[in-house]
C-alpha positions as CSV (number, residue, x, y, z in Angstrom):
1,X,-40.0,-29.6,67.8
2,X,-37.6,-26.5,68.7
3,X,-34.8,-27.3,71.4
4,X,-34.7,-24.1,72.3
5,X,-38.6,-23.4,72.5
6,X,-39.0,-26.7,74.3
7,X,-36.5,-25.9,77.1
8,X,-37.7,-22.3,77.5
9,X,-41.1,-23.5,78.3
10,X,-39.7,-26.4,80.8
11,X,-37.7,-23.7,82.7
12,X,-40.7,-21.3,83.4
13,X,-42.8,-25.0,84.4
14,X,-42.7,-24.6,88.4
15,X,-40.0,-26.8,90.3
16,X,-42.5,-29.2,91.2
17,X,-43.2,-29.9,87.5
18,X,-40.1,-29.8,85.8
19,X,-39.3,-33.7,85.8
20,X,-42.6,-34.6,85.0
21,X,-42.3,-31.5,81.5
22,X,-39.0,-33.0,81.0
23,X,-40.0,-36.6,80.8
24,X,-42.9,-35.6,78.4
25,X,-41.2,-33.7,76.2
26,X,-38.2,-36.6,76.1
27,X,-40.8,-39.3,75.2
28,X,-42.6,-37.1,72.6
29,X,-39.4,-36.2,70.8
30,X,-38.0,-40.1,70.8
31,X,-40.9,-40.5,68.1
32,X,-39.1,-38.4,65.8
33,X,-35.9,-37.1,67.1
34,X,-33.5,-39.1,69.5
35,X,-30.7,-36.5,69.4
36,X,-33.0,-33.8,70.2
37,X,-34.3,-36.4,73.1
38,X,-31.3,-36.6,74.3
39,X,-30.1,-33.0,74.6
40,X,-33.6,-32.8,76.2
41,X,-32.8,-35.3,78.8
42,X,-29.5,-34.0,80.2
43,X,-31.3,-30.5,81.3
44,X,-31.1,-30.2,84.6
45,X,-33.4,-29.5,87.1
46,X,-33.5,-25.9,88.4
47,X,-33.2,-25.5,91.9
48,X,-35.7,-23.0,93.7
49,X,-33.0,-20.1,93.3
50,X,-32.5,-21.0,89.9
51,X,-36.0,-21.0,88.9
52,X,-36.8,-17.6,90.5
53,X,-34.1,-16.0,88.5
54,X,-35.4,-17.5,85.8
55,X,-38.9,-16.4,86.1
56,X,-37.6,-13.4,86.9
57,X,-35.7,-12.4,83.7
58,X,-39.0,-13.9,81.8
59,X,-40.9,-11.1,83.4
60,X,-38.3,-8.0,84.1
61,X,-35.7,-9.0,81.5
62,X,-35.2,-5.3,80.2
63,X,-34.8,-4.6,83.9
64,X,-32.3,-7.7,84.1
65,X,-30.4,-6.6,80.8
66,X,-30.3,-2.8,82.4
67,X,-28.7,-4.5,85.8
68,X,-26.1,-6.6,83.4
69,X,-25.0,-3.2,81.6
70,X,-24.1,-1.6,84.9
71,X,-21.1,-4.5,84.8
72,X,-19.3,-3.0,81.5
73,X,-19.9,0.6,83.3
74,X,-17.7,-0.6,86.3
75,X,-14.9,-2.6,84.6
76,X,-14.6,0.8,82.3
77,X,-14.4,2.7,86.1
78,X,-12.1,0.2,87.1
79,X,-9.5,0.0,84.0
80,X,-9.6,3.4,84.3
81,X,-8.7,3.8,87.8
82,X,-12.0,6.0,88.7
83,X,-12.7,5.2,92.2
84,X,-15.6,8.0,92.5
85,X,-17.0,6.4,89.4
86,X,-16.5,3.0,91.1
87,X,-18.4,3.8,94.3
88,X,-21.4,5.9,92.4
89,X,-21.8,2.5,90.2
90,X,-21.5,-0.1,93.5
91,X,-23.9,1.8,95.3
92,X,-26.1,1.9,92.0
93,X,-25.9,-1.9,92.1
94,X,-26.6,-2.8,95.2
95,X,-29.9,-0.8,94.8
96,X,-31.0,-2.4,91.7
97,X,-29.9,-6.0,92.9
98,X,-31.9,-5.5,96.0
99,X,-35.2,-4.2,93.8
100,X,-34.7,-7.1,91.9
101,X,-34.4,-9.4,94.0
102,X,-37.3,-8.2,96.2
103,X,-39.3,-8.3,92.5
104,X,-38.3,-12.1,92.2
105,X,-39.7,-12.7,95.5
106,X,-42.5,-11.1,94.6
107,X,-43.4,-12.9,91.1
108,X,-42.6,-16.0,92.8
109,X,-45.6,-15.9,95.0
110,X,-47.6,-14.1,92.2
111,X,-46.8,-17.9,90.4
112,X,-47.8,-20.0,93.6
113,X,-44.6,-21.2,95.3
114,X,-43.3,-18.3,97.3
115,X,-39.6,-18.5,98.5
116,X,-37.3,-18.5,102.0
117,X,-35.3,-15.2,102.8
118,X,-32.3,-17.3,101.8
119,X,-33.2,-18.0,98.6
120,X,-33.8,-14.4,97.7
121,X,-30.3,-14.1,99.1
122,X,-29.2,-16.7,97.0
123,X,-30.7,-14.7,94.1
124,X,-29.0,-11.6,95.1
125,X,-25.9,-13.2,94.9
126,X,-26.8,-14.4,91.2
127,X,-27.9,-11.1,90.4
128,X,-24.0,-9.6,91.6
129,X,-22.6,-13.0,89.6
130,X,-24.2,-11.5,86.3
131,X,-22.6,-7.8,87.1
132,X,-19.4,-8.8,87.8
133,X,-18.9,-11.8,84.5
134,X,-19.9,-11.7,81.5
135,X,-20.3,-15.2,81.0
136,X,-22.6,-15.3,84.5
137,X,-24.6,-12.3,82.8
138,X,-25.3,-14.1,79.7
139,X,-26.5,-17.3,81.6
140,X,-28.9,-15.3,84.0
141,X,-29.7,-13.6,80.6
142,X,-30.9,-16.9,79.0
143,X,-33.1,-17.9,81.5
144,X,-32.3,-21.3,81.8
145,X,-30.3,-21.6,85.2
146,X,-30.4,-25.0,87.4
147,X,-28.9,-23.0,90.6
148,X,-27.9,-20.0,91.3
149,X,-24.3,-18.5,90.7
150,X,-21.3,-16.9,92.7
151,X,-18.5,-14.6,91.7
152,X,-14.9,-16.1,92.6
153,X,-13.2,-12.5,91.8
154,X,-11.4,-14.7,88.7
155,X,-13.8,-14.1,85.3
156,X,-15.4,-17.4,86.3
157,X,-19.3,-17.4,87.4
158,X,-19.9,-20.7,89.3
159,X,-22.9,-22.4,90.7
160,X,-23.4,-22.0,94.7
161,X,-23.2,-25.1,96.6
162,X,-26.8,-26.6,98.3
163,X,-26.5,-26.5,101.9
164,X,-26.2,-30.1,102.8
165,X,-27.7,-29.5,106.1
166,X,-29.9,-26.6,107.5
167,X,-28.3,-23.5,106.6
168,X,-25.8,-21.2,108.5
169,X,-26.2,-17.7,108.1
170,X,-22.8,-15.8,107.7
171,X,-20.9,-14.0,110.6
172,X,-21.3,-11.2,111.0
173,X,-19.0,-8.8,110.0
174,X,-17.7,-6.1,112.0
175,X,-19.3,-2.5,111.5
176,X,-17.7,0.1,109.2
177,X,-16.7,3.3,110.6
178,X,-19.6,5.2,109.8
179,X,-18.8,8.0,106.9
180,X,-20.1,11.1,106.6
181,X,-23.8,10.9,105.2
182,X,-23.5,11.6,101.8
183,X,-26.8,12.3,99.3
184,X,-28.7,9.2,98.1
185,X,-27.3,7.2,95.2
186,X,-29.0,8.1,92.0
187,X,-31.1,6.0,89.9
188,X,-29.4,3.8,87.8
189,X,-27.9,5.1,84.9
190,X,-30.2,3.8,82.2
191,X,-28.9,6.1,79.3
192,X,-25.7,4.8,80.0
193,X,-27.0,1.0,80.3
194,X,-28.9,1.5,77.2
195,X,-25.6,3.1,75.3
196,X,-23.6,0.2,76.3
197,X,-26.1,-2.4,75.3
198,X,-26.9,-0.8,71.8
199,X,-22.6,-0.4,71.4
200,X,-22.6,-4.0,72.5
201,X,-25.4,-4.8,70.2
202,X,-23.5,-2.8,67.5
203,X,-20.1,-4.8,68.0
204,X,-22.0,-7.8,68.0
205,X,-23.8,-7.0,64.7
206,X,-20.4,-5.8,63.1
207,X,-18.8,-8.9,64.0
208,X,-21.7,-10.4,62.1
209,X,-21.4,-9.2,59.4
210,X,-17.2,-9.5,59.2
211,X,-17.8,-13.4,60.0
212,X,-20.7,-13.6,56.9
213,X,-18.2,-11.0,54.7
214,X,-15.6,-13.7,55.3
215,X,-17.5,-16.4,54.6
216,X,-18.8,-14.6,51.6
217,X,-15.1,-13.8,50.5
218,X,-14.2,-17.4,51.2
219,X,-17.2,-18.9,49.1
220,X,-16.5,-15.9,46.0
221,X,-12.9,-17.1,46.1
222,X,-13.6,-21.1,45.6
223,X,-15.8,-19.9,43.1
224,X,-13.3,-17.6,41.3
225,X,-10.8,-20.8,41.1
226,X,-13.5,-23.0,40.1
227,X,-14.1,-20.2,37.2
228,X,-10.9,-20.2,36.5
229,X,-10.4,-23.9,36.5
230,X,-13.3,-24.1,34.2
231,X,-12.2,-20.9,31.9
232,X,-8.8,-22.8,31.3
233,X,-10.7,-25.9,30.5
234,X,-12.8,-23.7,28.2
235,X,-9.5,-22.3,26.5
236,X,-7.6,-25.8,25.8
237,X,-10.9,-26.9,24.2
238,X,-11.5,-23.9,22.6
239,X,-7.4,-24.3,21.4
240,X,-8.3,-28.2,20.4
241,X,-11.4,-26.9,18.9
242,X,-9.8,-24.7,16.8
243,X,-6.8,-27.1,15.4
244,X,-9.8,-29.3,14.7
245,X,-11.5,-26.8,12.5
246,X,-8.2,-25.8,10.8
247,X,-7.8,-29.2,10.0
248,X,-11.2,-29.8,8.6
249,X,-10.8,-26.8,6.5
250,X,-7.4,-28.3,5.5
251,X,-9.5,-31.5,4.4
252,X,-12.7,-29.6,2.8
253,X,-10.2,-28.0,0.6
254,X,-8.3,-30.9,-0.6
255,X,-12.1,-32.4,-1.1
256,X,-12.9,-29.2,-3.2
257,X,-9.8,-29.4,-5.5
258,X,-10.5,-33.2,-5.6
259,X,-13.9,-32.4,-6.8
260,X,-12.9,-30.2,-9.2
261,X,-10.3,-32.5,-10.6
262,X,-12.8,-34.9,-10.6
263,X,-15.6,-32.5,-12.2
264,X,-12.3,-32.0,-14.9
265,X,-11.9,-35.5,-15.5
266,X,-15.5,-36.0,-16.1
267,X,-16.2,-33.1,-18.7
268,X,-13.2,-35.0,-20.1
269,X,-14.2,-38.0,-19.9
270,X,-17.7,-37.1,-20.8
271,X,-16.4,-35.5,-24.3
272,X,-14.6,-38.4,-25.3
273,X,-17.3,-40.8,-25.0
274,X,-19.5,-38.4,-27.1
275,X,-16.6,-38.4,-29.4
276,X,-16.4,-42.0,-29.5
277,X,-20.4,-42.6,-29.5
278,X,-20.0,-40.3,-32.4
279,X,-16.9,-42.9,-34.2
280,X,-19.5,-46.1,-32.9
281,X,-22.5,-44.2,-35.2
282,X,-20.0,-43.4,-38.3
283,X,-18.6,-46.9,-37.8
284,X,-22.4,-48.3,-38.0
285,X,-23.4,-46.5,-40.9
286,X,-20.1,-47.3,-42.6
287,X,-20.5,-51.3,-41.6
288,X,-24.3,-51.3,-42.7
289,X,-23.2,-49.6,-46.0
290,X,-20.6,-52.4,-46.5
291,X,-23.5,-54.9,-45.5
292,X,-25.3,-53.4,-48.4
293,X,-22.5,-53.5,-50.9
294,X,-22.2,-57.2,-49.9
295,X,-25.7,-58.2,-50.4
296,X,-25.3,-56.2,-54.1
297,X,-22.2,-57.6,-54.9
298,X,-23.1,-61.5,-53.6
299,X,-26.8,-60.8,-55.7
300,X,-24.6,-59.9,-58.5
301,X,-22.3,-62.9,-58.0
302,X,-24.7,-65.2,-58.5
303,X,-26.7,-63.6,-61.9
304,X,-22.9,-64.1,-63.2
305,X,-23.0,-67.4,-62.1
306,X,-26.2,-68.0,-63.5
307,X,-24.8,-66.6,-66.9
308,X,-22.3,-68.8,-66.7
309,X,-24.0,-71.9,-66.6
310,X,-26.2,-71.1,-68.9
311,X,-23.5,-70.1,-71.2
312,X,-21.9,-73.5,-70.3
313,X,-24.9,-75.2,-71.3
314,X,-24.9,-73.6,-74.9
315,X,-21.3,-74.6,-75.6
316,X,-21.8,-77.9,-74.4
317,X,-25.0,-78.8,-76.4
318,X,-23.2,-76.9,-79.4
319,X,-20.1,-79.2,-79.1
């Protein structure tokens, strides 16, 4: 549920039927969005003036927009000191307030709830209110008014008080020395309307897009420091990184001349004990020889032996 599409369609309901929208709309957002129920609940109802200006912008808004544009048209006569310019555009005005107003009246009983002579003059004085203010032309603009609006001269639109009681028609004023007649006041100047609206539209857009370059800008610059941050953090590891590697090349090469030391000491090592497996074989064949001679000298031992006994034998029996 849109605010905005929700409080359009309350302020084109009738008068009649705006609590009853509003109350609707309230309950039905309270199931899924209090905040928005709330923002819901504080609009206001639109008075009968209110409403008609409203319905009127939904149904002549070009016409409405047109009738705002005169406004930019006079404060350029006026800073400028024009005072032709500044009676051409009044006259202008008062033509196209008075259309519009009679065209309010008009869609107003087109929708079923015609209005009073002084409402339509209470529109009038909305419609001047948007001319002479910006900030009144943008309201009327949005369609969402709860009353209408007066101009106090000062930049300032403000809503016009409800007659308390029944209401009092103004004195009257006393009649301007006529003039001489002077040619009906042209139509209003809708090339000019339309140039100031697309300029304004313009200015509008370039401010746009100056707001998103800046915020654009302002986003590329964090991440240019983040970058930067994270390319200096990138660097010092990249620095550590390398001191590491160094290092480790400093350590593979002692390993490698280890290695080859050790490789060294191993042939070395490896040639002495052939040497010495070679002494352990001579030194076996040498001791088994030995063995031998031992076995042939203890076998010869004992034929002498024998001998001698034998021989000891003769002599004795020959004694």
């Amino acid at each position: 549920m849109d605010f905005d599409e929700v409080a359009d369609e309350l302020y084109a309901a009738l008068p009649g039927e705006f609590i009853a929208a509003r109350d609707d709309a309230v309950a039905a957002a309270k199931r899924t969005d209090k905040v928005l129920a709330r923002r819901l609940g504080a609009l206001g109802k639109p008075t009968l003036a209110g409403w008609t200006v409203n319905t009127l912008v939904r149904s002549a808004g070009d016409q409405v927009q047109e009738l705002v544009s005169l406004g930019e048209l006079l404060r350029s006569a006026q800073d400028s000191l024009d005072p032709e310019a500044m009676r051409e555009l009044g006259k202008q005005r008062q033509q196209v307030v008075r259309a519009l107003a009679r065209e309010a009246a008009r869609l107003a009983r087109r929708a079923g709830h015609p209005v009073s002579e002084q409402v339509v003059g209470q529109v009038e004085e909305t419609l001047r209110a948007a001319v002479a203010d910006p900030a009144a032309g943008e309201a009327v603009l949005a369609g969402r008014l709860t009353g209408a609006l007066t101009y106090n001269g000062l930049g300032t639109p403000e809503p016009a008080a409800r007659p308390a009681g029944p209401a009092r028609r103004p004195p009257a004023r006393a009649a301007a020395p006529e003039e001489p007649e002077e040619p009906a006041a042209p139509p209003v100047d809708l090339d000019a309307a339309r140039a100031a609206k697309a300029d304004r539209a313009a200015r509008r857009e370039a401010e746009e897009r100056l707001r998103r370059a800046r915020a654009e800008l302002r986003t590329a610059r964090t991440v240019a420091d983040d970058a930067a941050g994270e390319v200096e953090q990138a660097a010092t590891a990249a620095h550590e990184a390398e001191q590491a590697a160094a290092e480790a090349r400093r350590g593979r090469d002692d390993a490698d001349r280890r290695v080859t030391e050790l490789e060294s000491a191993l042939e070395a090592a490896r040639e002495r004990a052939t040497a010495a497996a070679d002494d352990v074989t001579q030194a076996e064949d040498a001791a088994a020889r030995a063995e031998d001679d031992r076995q042939t000298a203890r076998a010869e031992a004992e034929r002498a032996a024998e001998q001698r006994d034998r021989a000891q034998r003769v002599v004795d029996e020959l004694s």
